[in-house]
C-alpha positions in Angstrom: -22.6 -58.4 27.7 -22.1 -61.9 27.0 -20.1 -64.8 29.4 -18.1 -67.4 27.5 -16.0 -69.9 28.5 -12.9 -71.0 26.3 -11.3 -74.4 26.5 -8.2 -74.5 24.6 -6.1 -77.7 24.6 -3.0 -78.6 22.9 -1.4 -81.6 22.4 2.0 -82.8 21.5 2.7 -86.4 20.7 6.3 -88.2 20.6 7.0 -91.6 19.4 10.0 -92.1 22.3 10.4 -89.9 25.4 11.9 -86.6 25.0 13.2 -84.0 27.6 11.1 -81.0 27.5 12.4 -77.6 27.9 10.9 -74.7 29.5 7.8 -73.5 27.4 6.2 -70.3 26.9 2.1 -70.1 27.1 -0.1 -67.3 26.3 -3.6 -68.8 27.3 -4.7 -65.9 29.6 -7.1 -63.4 28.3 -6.0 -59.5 28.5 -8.3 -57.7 31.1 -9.5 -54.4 30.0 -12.9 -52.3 30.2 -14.3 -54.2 27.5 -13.3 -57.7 29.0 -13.4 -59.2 32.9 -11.7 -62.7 33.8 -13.9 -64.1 35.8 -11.5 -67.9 36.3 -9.2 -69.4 34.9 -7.4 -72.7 35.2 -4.0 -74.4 33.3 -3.3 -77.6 33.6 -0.4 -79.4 31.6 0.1 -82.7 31.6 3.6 -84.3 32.4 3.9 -82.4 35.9 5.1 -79.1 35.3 6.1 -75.9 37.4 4.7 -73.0 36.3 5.4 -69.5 37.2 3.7 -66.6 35.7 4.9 -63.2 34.6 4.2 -60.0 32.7 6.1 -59.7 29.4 7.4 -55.8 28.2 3.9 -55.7 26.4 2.0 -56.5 29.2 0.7 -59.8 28.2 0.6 -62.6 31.2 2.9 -65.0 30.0 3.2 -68.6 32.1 6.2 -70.4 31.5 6.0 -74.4 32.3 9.5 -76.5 33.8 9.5 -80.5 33.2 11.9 -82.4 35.1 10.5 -85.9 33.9 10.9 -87.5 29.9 7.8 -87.7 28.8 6.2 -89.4 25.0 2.9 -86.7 24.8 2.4 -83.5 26.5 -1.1 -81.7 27.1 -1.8 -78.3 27.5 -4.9 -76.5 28.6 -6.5 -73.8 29.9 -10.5 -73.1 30.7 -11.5 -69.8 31.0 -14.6 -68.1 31.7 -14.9 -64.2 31.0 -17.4 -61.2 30.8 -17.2 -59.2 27.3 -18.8 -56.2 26.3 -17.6 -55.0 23.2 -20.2 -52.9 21.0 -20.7 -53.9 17.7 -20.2 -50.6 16.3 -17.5 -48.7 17.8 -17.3 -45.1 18.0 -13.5 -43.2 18.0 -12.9 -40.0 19.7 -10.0 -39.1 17.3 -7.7 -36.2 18.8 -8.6 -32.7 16.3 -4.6 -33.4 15.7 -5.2 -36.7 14.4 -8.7 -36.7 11.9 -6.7 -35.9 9.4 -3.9 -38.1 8.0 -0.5 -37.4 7.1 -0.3 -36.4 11.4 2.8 -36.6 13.7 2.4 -38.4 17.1 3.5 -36.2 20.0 7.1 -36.6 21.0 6.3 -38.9 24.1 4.2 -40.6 21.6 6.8 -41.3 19.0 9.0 -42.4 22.1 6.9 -44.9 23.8 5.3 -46.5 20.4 9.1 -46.8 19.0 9.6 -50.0 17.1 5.8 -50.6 16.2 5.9 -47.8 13.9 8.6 -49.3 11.6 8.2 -51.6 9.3 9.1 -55.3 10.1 9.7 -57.3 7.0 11.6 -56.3 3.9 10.4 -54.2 1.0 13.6 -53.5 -0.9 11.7 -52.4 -4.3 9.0 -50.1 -2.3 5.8 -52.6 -3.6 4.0 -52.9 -0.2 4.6 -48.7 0.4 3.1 -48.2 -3.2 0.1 -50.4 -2.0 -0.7 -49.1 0.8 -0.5 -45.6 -0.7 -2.9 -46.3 -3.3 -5.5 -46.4 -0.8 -4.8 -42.3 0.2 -7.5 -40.6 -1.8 -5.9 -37.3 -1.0 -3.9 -35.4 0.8 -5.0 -34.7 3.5 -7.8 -37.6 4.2 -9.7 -39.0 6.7 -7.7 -40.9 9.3 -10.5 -43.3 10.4 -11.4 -43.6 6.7 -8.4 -44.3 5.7 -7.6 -47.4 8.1 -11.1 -49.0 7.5 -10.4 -48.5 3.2 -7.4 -50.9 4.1 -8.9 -53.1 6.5 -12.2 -53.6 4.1 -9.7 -53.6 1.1 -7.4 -56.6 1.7 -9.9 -58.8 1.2 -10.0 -57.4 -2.5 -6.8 -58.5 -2.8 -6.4 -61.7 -0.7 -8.6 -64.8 -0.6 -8.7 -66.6 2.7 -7.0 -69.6 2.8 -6.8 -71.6 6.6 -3.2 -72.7 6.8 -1.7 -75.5 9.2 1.6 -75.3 8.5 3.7 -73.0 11.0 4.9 -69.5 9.9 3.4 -66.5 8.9 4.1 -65.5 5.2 5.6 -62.1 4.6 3.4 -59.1 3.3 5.1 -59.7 -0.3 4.6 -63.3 0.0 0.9 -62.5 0.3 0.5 -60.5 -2.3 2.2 -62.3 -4.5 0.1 -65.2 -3.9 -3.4 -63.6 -3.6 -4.5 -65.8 -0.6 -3.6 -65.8 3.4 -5.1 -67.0 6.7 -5.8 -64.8 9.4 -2.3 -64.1 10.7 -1.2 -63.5 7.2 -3.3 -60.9 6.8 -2.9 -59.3 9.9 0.5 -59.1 9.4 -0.1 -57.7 6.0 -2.4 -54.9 7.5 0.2 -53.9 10.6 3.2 -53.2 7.6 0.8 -51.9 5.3 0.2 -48.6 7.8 3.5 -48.6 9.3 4.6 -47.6 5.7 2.0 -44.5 6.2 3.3 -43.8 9.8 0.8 -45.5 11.8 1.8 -47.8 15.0 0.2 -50.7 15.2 0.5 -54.1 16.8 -0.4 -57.8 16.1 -2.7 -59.7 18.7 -3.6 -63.7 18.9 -6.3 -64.4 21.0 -9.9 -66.2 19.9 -12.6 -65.4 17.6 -16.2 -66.2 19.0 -18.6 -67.4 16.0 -22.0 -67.9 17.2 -23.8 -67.6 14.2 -21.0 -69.8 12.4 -20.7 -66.8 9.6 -17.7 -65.7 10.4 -14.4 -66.3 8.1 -11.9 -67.6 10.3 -13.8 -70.2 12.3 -14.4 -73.8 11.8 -17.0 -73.8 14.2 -18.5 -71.4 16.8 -14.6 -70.6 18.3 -10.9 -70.5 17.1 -7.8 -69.1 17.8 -7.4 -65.8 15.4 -4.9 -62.8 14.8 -5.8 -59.4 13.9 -4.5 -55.8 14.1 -4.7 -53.1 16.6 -3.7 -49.1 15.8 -2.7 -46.3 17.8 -4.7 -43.6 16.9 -4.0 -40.2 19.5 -7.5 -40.0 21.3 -9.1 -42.9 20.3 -6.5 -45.1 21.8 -5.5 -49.0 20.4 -8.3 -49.0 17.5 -9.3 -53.2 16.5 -9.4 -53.9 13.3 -10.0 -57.2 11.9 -9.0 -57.6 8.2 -10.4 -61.2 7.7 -13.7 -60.1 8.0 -13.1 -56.3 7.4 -14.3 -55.6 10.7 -13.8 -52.6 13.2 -14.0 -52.9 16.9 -13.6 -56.0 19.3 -17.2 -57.5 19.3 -16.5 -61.2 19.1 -12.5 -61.1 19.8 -11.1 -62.0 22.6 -7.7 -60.9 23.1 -4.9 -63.2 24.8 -1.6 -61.3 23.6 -0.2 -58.4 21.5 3.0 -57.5 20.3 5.6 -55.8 17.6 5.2 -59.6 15.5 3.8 -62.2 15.2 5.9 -64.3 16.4 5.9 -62.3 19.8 1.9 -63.5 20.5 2.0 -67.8 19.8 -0.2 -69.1 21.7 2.6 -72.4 22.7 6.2 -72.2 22.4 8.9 -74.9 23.6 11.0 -77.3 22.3 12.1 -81.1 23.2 15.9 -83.0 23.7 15.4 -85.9 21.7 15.8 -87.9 18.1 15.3 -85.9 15.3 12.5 -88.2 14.4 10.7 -88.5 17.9 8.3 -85.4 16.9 4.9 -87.3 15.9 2.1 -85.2 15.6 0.6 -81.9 17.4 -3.7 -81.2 17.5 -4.8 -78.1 18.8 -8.8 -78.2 20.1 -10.4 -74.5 20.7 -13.9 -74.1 21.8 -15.7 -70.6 22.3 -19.3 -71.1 24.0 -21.8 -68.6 25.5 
């Protein structure tokens, strides 16, 4: 078990005042047997109310009300947490479920709905036929399977950090052989939904001690990677930027259907299309 705290600060910058509208934060790590919150404060900087909520994926969602014009604004959050995720994971797959093609159980099929389908586009079938050329037979190894396309990605796609907003789409990055982190997650979730798998995207923060990690500036950053439902073992972590399996050194914050469910900060400002200045975003992960 290791205790970390995680400062995370954002910062917006205007060159006149602007109105702000409401905006959405994710900042609050997801409890779970792997992870205990032990405190956590938010400040945010033009006065703000904030009222907190759970979102339909269960994700603690604060959303912040200004009712002065402001020329910066200033988020942040300091968290300190327990995590005790093994390093090497081990799956207790349901006997229905070692062997992939499998069929979730109606209630299954039901509840996971919409993260079973394919998000983006892939009118000519390319992203199916990639994905399928990682089935070495029929049937194969479920867990084998996953990890051949989590390890495999980064056969076909560089790592590239990107500070422009968006996420490319999974043709996009295969077209262009590179990706950051969220890139390739999203590449990984479509890549099994075309097999029949559920999965999910989830933001949150990648700890880097030993500063070997790809992803990571330094010894913390925000990060994106997978999670898939796999009957028995559960929500399954995997990791394609550094092909690993399992949560050690993740911290979760937020999952959902896409990516663009899990941002970290979302709002927008009333003002002069040229007010917007600049925005930084500052993340430290420390023991």
């Amino acid at each position: 078990m290791i205790t970390l705290r995680i400062r995370h600060r954002t910062t917006y910058s205007y060159n006149r005042p602007v109105s702000l509208r409401p905006h959405r934060l994710m900042l609050r790590p997801r409890e779970s047997r792997e992870l205990r919150l032990r405190s956590m404060k938010l400040t945010v900087e033009p006065q703000a109310m904030v009222t907190w909520a759970h979102d339909v994926a269960g994700n603690m969602v604060a959303t912040a009300t200004f009712q002065v014009m402001t020329d910066k604004l200033i988020i942040e959050s300091v968290t300190e947490l327990e995590l005790d995720a093994v390093e090497w994971p081990v799956f207790d797959v349901a006997a229905s479920a070692i062997f992939h093609p499998f069929q979730y159980s109606a209630d299954e099929r039901t509840d996971l709905g919409a993260l079973s389908v394919p998000q983006h586009p892939d009118p000519v079938g390319r992203l199916q036929a990639w994905s399928e050329a990682f089935v070495r037979s029929t049937p194969t190894d479920t867990l084998a399977l996953l990890k051949d396309i989590n390890a495999g990605i980064l056969e076909w796609i560089s790592y590239q950090e990107r500070e422009d907003e968006g996420t490319q789409s999974p043709i996009q990055t295969l077209d262009r052989g590179w990706g950051s982190c969220r890139d390739m997650a999203v590449l990984f979730i479509e890549a099994v939904r075309t097999l029949g798998f559920a999965g999910r995207i989830v933001s949150g923060y990648l700890h880097n001690p030993s500063l070997e990690i790809t992803g990571s500036a330094g010894m913390g950053t925000t990060h994106a990677w997978a999670e898939v439902y796999v009957p028995g073992a559960g929500w399954i972590t995997f990791d394609p930027t550094n092909r690993s399996v399992g949560g050690a050194n993740l911290i979760p914050v937020a999952v959902g259907r896409d990516i663009r469910q899990v941002m970290p900060v979302v709002g927008e400002f009333i003002g002069m299309n040229d007010a917007f200045d600049s925005m930084s975003v500052d993340v430290s992960v420390q023991a």
